[in-house]
C-alpha positions as CSV (number, residue, x, y, z in Angstrom):
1,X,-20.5,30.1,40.8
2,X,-19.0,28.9,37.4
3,X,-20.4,32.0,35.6
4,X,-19.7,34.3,38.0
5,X,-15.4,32.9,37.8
6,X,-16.0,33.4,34.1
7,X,-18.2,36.2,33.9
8,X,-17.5,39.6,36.4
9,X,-14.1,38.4,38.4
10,X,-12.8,37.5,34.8
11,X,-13.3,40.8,33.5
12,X,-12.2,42.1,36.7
13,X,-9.1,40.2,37.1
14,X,-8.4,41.0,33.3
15,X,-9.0,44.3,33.7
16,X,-6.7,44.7,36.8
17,X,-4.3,42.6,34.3
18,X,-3.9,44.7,31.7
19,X,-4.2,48.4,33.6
20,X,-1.7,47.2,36.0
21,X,1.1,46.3,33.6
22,X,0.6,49.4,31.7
23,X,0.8,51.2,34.6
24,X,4.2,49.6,35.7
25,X,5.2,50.2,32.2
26,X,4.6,54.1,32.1
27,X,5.8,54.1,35.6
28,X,9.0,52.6,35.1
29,X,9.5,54.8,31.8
30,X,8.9,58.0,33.2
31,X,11.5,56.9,36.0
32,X,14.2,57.0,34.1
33,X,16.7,59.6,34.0
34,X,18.9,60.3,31.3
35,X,21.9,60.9,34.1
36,X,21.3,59.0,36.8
37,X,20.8,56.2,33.9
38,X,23.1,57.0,31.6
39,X,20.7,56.3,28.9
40,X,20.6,58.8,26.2
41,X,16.9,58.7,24.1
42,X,18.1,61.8,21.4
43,X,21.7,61.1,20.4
44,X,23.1,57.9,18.8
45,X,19.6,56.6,18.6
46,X,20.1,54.4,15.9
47,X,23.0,52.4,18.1
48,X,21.0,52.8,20.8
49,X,18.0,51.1,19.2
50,X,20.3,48.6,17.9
51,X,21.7,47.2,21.0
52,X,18.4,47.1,22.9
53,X,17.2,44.9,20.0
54,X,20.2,43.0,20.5
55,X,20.1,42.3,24.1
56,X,16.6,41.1,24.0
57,X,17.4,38.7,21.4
58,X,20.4,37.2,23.3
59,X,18.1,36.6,26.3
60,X,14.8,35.2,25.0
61,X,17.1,33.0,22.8
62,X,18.1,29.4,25.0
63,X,21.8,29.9,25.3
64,X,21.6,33.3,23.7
65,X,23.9,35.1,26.0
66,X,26.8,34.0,28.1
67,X,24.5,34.0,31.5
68,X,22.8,31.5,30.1
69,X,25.6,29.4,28.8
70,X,27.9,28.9,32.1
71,X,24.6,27.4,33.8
72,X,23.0,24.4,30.7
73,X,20.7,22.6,33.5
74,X,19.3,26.2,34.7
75,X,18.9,27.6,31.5
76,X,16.6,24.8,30.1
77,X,14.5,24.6,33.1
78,X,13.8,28.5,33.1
79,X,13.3,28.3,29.5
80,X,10.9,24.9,29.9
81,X,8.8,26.4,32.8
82,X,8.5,30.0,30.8
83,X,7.6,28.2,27.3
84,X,4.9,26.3,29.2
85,X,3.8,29.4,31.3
86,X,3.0,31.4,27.7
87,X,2.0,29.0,25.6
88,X,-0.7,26.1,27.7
89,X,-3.1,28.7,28.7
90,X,-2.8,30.7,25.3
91,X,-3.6,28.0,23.2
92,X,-5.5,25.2,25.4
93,X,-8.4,24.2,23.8
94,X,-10.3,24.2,27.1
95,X,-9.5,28.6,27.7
96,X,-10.4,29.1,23.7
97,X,-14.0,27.3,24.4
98,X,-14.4,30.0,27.2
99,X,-13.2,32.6,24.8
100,X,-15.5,32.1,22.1
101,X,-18.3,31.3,24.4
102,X,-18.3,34.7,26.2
103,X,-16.3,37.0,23.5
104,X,-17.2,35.5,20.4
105,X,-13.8,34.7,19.4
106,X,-10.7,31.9,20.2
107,X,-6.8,31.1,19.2
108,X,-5.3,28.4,16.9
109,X,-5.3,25.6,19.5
110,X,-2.8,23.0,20.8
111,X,-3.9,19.6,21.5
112,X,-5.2,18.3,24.6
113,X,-1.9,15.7,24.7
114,X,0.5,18.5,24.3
115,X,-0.9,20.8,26.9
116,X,-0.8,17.7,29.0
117,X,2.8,17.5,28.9
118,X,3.7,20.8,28.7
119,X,1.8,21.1,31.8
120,X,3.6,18.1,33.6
121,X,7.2,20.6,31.9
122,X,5.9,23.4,34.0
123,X,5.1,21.8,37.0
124,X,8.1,19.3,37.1
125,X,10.6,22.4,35.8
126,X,9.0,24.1,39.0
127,X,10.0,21.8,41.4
128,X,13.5,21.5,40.5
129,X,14.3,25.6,40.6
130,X,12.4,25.1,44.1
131,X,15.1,22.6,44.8
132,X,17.8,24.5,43.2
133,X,17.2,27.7,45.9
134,X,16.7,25.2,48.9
135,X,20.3,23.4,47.4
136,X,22.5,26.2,46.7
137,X,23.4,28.6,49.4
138,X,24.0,31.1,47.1
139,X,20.3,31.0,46.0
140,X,19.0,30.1,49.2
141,X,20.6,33.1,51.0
142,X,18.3,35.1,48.5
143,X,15.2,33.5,48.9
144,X,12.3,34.2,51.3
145,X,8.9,32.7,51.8
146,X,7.4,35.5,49.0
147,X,9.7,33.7,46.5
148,X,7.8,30.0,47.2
149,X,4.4,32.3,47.1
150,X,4.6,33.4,44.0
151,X,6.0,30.0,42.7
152,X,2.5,28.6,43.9
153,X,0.7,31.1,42.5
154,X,2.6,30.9,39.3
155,X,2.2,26.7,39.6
156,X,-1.5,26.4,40.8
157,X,-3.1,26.7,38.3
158,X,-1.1,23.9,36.2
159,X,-1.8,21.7,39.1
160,X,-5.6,22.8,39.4
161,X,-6.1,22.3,35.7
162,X,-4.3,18.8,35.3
163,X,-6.7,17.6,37.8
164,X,-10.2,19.5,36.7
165,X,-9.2,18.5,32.8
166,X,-8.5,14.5,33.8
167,X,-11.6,14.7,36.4
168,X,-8.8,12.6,38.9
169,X,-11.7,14.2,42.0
170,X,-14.9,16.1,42.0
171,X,-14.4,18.1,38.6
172,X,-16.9,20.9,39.5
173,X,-14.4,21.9,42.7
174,X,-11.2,21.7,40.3
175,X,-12.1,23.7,37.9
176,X,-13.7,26.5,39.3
177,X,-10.6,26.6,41.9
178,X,-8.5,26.1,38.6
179,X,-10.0,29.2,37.2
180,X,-9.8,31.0,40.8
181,X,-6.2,30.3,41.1
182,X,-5.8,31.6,37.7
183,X,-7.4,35.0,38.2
184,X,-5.6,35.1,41.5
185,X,-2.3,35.1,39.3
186,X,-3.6,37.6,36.9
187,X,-3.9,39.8,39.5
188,X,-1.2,39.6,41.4
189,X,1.6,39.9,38.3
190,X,1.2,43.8,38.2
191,X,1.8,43.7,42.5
192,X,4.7,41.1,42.2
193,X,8.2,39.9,40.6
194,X,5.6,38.2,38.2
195,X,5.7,41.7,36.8
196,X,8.7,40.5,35.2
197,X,6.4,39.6,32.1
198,X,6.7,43.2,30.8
199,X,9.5,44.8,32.8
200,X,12.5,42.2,31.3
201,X,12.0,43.9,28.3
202,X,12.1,46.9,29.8
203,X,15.3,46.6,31.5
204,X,16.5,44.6,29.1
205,X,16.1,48.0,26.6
206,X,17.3,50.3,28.7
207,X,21.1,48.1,29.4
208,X,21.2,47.5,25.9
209,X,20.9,50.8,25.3
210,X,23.4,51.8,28.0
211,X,25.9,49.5,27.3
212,X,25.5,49.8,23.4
213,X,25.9,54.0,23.0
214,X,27.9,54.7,26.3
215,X,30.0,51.7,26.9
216,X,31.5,50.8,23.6
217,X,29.1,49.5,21.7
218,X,29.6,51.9,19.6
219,X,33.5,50.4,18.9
220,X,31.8,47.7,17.3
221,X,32.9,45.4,20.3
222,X,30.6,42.6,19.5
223,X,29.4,42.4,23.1
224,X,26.0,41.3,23.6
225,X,24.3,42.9,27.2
């Protein structure tokens, strides 16, 4: 079973992975209109390119952008749980052992202490945006049961691997449901809002572009979108 999660449904769920996001990707290009959108691709480029660059700097930055600013608490847990999400399974020493064993190859590595607790980050920043939609009615009127699903998908495999790597129960189970519930997430972030991981900067782009050639960005404004 063991080889079989880190042999064929790997490269399937890799595979699925990667041709999924580039799908959404050339989908969600080709969707655009330069009316309907009010993006324009051939004049004012060079602003255009600027401000896209711009807005995704203000937003992958901690307190980068006003959004983040008028809510401290929610900006560190989002940034927390996304840190955590990127870099644990990146650069565990545990994942680079499977690289190199079936690829040949593996990643500068973190220690086993830090991916412990940025795993504990991820898992504890979880909970309290799960608390923050049940809490506040203006995120709770939003929410459905498909926005705690993909939260458990997204947290599984934290809470999968803390228990395979620290053998807390019968390790053999863990970890080859650790690695299930990691290919299940694979999969599913083309299908989902997990799709997110590409299509932020996507839509980041295309405002920054908007808002930067047709909305006064152009005037120098110093407005960040």
């Amino acid at each position: 079973m063991y080889d079989f999660v880190t042999g064929p449904l790997l490269w399937l769920s890799l595979i699925i992975f990667f041709a999924g996001l580039i799908f959404r990707t050339v989908y969600y290009i080709k969707g655009l209109d330069t009316f309907l959108d009010r993006v324009t691709y051939g004049v004012n480029t060079a602003y255009g390119v600027k401000s896209a660059i711009k807005s995704v700097l203000h937003w992958i930055i901690p307190f980068g952008s006003r959004s983040w600013r008028v809510k401290p608490i929610f900006t560190i847990l989002v940034f927390i749980f996304h840190i955590g999400l990127v870099i644990t399974p990146i650069f565990l020493p545990a994942h680079n052992l499977i690289l190199e064993e079936r690829w040949g190859f593996r990643l500068p590595t973190i220690s086993d202490t830090t991916a412990d607790i940025m795993t504990i980050a991820v898992i504890v920043s979880a909970l309290f945006l799960i608390i923050r939609r049940i809490a506040l009615p203006e995120v709770r009127i939003l929410t459905s049961a498909y926005d705690y699903l993909i939260m458990l998908i997204t947290v599984a495999p934290f809470i999968t691997g803390f228990i395979s790597f620290h053998q807390i129960s019968d390790y053999q189970f863990w970890v080859i449901l650790h690695i299930l519930c990691g290919e299940i997430m694979l999969i599913a972030i083309p299908f989902t809002k997990l799709s997110h991981i590409v299509l932020f900067f996507l839509s980041r782009i295309q405002i920054g572009m908007d808002f930067g050639i047709k909305r006064g960005g152009m005037k120098g404004g110093g407005k960040t979108w």
